[in-house]
VEXDREN-2710 file (C-alpha; in Angstrom, 1 decimal):
% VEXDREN-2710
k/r/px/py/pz
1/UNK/74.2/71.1/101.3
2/UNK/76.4/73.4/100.1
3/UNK/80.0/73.7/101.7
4/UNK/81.5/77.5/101.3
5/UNK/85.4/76.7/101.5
6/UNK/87.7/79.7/101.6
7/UNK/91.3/79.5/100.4
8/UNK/94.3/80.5/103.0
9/UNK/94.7/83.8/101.2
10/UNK/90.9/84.9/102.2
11/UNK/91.9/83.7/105.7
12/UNK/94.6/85.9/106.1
13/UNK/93.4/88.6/104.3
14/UNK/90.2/88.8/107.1
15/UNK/92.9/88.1/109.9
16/UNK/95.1/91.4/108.9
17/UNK/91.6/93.4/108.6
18/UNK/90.5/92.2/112.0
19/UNK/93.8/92.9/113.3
20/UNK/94.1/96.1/111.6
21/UNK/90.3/97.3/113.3
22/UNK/91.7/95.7/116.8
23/UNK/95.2/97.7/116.0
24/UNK/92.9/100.8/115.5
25/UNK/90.8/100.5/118.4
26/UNK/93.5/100.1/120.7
27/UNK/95.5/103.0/119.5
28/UNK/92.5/105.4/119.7
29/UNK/92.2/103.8/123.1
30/UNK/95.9/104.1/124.5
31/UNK/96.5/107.4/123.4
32/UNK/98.5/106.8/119.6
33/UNK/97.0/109.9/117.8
34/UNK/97.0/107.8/114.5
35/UNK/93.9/109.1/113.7
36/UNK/93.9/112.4/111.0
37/UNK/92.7/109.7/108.0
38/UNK/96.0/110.4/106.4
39/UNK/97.3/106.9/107.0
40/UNK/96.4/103.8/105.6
41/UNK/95.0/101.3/107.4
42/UNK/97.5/98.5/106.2
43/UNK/100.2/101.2/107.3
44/UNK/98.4/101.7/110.8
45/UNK/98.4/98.0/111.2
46/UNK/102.1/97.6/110.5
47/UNK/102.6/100.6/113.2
48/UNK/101.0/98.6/115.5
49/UNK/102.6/95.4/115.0
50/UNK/105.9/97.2/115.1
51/UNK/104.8/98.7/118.4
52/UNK/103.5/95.3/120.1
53/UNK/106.5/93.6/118.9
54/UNK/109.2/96.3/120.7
55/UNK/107.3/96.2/123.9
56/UNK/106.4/92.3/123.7
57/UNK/108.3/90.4/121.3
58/UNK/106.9/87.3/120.4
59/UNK/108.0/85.0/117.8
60/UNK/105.0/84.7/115.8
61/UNK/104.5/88.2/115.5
62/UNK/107.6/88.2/113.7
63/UNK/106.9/85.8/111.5
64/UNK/103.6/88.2/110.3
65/UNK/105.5/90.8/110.0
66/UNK/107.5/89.2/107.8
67/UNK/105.1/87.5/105.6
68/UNK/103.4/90.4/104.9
69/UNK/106.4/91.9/102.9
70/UNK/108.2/94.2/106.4
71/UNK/111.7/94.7/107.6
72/UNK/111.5/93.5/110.5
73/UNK/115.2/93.7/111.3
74/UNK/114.9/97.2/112.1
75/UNK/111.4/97.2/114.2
76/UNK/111.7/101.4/114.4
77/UNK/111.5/102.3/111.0
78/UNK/109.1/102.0/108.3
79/UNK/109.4/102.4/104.9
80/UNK/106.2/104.6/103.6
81/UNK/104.9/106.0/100.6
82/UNK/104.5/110.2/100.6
83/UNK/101.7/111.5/98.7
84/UNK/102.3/115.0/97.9
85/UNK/100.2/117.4/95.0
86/UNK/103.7/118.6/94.2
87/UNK/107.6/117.5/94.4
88/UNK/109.0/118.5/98.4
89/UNK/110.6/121.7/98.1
90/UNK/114.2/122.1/99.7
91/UNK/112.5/124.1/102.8
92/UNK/110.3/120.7/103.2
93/UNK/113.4/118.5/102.7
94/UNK/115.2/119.6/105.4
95/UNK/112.6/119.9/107.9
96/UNK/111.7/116.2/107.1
97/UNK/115.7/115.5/107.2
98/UNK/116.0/117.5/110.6
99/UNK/113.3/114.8/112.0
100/UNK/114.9/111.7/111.3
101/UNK/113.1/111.1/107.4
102/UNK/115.4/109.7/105.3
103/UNK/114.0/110.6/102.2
104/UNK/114.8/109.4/98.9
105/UNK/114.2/111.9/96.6
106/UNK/115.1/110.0/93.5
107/UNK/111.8/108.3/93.5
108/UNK/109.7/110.8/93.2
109/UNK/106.5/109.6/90.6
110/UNK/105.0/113.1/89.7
111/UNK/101.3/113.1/89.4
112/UNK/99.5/112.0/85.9
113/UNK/96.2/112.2/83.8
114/UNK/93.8/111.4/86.5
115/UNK/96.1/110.7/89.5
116/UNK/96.1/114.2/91.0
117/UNK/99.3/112.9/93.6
118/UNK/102.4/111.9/93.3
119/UNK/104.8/110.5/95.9
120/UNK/108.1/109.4/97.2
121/UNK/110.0/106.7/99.2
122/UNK/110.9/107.5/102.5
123/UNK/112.1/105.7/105.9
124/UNK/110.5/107.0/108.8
125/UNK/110.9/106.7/112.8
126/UNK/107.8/104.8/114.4
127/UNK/107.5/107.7/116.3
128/UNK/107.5/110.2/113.7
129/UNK/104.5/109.1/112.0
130/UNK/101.9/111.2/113.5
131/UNK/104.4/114.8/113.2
132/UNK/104.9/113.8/109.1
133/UNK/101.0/113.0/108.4
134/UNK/100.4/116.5/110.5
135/UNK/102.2/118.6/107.9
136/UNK/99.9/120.2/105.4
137/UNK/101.9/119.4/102.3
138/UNK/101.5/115.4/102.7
139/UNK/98.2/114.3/101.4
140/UNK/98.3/110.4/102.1
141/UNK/100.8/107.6/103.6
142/UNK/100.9/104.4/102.8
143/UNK/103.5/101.2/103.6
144/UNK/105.8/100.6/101.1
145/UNK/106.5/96.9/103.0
146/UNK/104.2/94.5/101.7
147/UNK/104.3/91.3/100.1
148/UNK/103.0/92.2/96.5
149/UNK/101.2/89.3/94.3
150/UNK/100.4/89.3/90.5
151/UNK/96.8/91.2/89.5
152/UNK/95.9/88.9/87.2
153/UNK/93.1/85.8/86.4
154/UNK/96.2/83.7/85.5
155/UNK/96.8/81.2/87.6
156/UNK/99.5/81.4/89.2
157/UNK/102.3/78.6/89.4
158/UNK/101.6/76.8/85.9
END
């Protein structure tokens, strides 16, 4: 008999994809219009558990949120990645400024060799999610809150 045991890591990793799908279906279901393929789904799943947690705050939420790398101090904004083809022009400053974007335009990372994107840091209102993903000029967001871990075969701790 052969016993298939999977470390803590794989368990949470399939918890925050089931959660992300049960975040998804019940935002396509309640009305949240995060649906133009624009977001990621790790940043969807962060919406969400920002959303549960200001309408029913629960301890252990919290404590997700914050072991997957987000500030949950301030539960309306979220710190995202902009993917853009080309640096934000002033015109597309401001109107990102006028809606509550802080951007920060210092961290732009132009596009190279076969990355055709760049992007920026940026914190963004919960609720302004859907209105920046609608503009034409942003091709992708992502979270910029997450817990990151090294990519290598080393192990780790030695």
């Amino acid at each position: 008999m052969t016993r298939c045991l999977l470390s803590s890591k794989t368990y949470m990793t399939i918890l925050l994809l089931l959660l992300a799908i049960a975040g998804l279906l019940a935002s396509s279901c309640s009305g949240n219009s995060m649906t133009n393929g624009k977001e990621s789904s790790e940043l969807q799943l962060q919406i969400t558990l920002r959303q549960e947690q200001i309408s029913k705050p629960t301890a252990e939420r919290l404590d997700q949120m914050q072991s997957m790398g987000m500030n949950a101090a301030s539960l309306n904004i979220q710190r995202i990645y902009i993917y853009l083809k080309q640096p934000l022009t002033q015109i597309q400053a401001n109107e990102l400024q006028v809606m509550g974007i802080t951007i920060f335009l210092n961290s732009w990372i132009p596009p190279v060799n076969n990355q055709p994107t760049g992007f920026l840091l940026a914190d963004v209102p919960v609720d302004k999610i859907d209105a920046l993903a609608a503009k034409k000029y942003v091709v992708r967001l992502d979270t910029a809150e997450k817990q990151l871990q090294p990519q290598s075969d080393l192990p780790q701790g030695g």
